[in-house]
N, C-alpha and C positions, 0 to 999 in steps of 0.2 A: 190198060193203062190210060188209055182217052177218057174211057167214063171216067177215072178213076181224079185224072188232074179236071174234069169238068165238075164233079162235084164236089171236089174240094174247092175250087173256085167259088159255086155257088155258094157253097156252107161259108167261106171266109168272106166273103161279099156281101151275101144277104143275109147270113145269120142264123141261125141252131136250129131257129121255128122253120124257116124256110127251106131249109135239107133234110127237116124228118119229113115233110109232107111227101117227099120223096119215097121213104122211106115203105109207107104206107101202100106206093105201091109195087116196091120190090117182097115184101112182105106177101099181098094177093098174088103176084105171079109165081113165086115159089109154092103155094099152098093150091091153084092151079093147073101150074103145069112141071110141078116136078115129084111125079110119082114115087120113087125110091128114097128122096130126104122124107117125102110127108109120111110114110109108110116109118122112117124111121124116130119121127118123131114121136109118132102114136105110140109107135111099142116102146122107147123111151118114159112117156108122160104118164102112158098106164101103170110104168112100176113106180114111176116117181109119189104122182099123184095118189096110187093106190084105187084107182078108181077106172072107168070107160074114160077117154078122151076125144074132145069134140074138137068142132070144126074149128069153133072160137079158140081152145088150149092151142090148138097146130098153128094158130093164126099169131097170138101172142107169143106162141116158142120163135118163129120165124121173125116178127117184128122186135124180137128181145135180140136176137144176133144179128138184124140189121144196125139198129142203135149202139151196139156198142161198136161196130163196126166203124159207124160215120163219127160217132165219138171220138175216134183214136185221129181224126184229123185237128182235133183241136187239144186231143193232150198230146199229140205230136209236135203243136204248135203254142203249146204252153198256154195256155186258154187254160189255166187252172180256175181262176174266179168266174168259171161258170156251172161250175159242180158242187155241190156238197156232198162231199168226200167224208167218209166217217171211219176210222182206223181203229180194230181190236187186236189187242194182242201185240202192242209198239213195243212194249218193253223184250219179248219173246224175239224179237231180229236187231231191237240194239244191244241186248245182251252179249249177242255174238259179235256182231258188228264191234263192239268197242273192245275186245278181245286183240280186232287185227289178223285174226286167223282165216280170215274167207270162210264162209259158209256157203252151201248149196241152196236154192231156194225151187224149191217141188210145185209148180204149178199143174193145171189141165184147161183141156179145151172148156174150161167153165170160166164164165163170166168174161171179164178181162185183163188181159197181165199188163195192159200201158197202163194204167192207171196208179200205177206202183209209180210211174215219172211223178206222179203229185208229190209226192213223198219226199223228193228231191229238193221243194221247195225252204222243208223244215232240218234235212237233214243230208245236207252238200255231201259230208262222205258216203253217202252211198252212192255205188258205183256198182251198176248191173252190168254181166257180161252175159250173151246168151250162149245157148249147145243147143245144136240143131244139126238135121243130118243136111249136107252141101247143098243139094237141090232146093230144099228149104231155106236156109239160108239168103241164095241168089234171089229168091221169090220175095221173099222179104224185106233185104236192102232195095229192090229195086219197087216195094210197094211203098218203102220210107223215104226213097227220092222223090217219089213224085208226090208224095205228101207236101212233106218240107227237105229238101237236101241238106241241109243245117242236121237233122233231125234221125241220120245215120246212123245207127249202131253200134256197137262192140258185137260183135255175131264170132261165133266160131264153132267153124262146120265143122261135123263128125266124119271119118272114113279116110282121113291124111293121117298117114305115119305120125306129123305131129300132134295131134289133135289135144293127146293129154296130158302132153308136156305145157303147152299152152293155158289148158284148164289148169295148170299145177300153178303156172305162174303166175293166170290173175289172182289164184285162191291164195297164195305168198304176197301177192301187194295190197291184200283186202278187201279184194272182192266179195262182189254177190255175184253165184255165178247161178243163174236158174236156166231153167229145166222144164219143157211141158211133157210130164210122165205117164200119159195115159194112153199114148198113141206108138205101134211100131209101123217102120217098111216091111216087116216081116222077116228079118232078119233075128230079129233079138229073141235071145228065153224069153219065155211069156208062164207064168204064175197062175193057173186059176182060184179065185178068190171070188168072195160072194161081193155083189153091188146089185141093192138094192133087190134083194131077195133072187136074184139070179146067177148063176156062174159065167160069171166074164176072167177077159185073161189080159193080163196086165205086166208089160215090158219088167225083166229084172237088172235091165242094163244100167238106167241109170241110178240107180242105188247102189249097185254094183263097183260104179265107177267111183260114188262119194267114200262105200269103204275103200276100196282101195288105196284114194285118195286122204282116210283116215281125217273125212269132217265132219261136222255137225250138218243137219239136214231140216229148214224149215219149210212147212206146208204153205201155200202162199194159196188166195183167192179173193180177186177181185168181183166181187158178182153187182150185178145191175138191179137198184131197188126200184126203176122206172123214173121219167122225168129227168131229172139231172143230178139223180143220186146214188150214192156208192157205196161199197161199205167192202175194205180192204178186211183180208184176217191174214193172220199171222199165226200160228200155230208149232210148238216142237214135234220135229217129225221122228228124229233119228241121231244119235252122235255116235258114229263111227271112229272117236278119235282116240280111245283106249282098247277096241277090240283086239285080243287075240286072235292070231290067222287061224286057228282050228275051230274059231266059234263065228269068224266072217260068214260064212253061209246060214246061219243060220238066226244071225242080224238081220242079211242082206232080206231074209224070208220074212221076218217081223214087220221088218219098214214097209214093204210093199204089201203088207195083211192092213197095219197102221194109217198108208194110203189109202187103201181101198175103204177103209170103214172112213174116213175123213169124208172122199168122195162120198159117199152115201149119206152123208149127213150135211154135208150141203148143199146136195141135188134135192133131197128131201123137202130141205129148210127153204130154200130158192129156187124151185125146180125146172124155172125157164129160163133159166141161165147156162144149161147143157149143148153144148152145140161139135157134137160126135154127131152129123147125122149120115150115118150106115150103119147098119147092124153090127152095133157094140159086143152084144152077145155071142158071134156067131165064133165057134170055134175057132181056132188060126188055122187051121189044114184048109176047110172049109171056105174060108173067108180067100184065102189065095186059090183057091181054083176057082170061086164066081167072079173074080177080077180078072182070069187071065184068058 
């Protein structure tokens, strides 16, 4: 949290040029000295890329999730007119939006989901709430304090009794309630579906949770085009809000097929914008015994 309010100091002090210099060399010390992200970047870039991935690819994957990283201090702090921001698919979330129904909004550990706050500027009612599991959460608000305290939240952690009674309610007052669905604790179903020409396994909870809750489901990705530009999408994921409960299952299987080819096509399209670095791939059995 030290480095964290020191370089946000520096970046609102000195300014955007003077915090990526920084940046440059959190970028070589990660590509140096941290053997299991670079290990997972490679096997990453090779299915992205479709090609060998070098020293430069590993070097740009790291300095791509640095930037957007020091980024979020200034759309934290509303620093919007220092981006160019480029939005597809607006029609695709105020369709829903102007409904009044709340809608789910499906991101992943790709590119950035603050970046959705610009959004705010053109269009007041939107009102993001996030789901996150509690530990998450805590990590979170306490990373958005020392940003800007102003600059707090709507967070609501997953694993309390109430949890979905809550997501019921912002989705009843008009919310956007998003979601990054690419990642478990190990706890949740997990789906194997192909990304990126490989079989990876992908949480079925929170799709799960949107039929349940019988809503429509948008794809969301902010990805980083380098420099100070962006380019949000928006996309139809899923509408859960006429399914029959003898055919939810087999919804809930589509969406997360529908997910998964989405991811693949814009890890594809922007492919250093990924920043899952462990082995995506590795089964879930597997994967919980090399952690524990």
């Amino acid at each position: 949290m030290l480095m964290l309010r020191i370089m946000t100091w520096i970046s609102l002090h000195l300014g955007r040029s003077a915090g990526r210099v920084v940046l440059h060399l959190i970028a070589g010390y990660f590509l140096l000295f941290a053997p299991s992200s670079r290990r997972a970047s490679r096997s990453y870039l090779q299915r992205a890329l479709g090609r060998r991935a070098t020293w430069r690819d590993v070097y740009r994957h790291f300095f791509s999730f640095a930037a957007t990283i020091h980024d979020r201090i200034y759309l934290l702090n509303q620093r919007f007119d220092l981006f160019e921001i480029e939005i597809q698919g607006r029609a695709a979330i105020h369709e829903v939006i102007d409904t009044g129904a709340g809608v789910f909004l499906m991101g992943a550990h790709l590119g950035s989901f603050e970046v959705i706050r610009a959004i705010g500027r053109q269009s007041p009612e939107l009102r993001v709430t996030m789901v996150m599991h509690e530990d998450n959460a805590m990590k979170i608000n306490a990373m958005l304090a020392a940003i800007n305290p102003a600059a707090v939240t709507d967070i609501i952690g997953l694993g309390r009794i109430d949890s979905m009674l809550k997501v019921r309610e912002r989705l009843d007052e008009g919310a956007v309630v998003g979601m990054l669905a690419d990642r478990t604790l190990g706890e949740d179903l997990m789906l194997p579906v192909n990304v990126l020409g490989s079989l990876a396994y992908l949480p079925v909870g929170p799709f799960r949770m949107a039929a349940l809750l019988r809503r429509r489901v948008i794809f969301m990705a902010g990805v980083y085009l380098g420099g100070n530009r962006y380019r949000i999408h928006f996309e139809p994921l899923a509408d859960f809000s006429n399914i029959p409960t003898g055919q939810r299952g087999a919804a809930v299987e589509a969406a997360v097929r529908r997910y998964a080819a989405l991811l693949d096509q814009h890890c594809r399209a922007t492919p250093y914008n990924w920043f899952n670095f462990f082995d995506f791939w590795q089964p879930p059995m597997a994967a919980a015994a090399s952690s524990s």
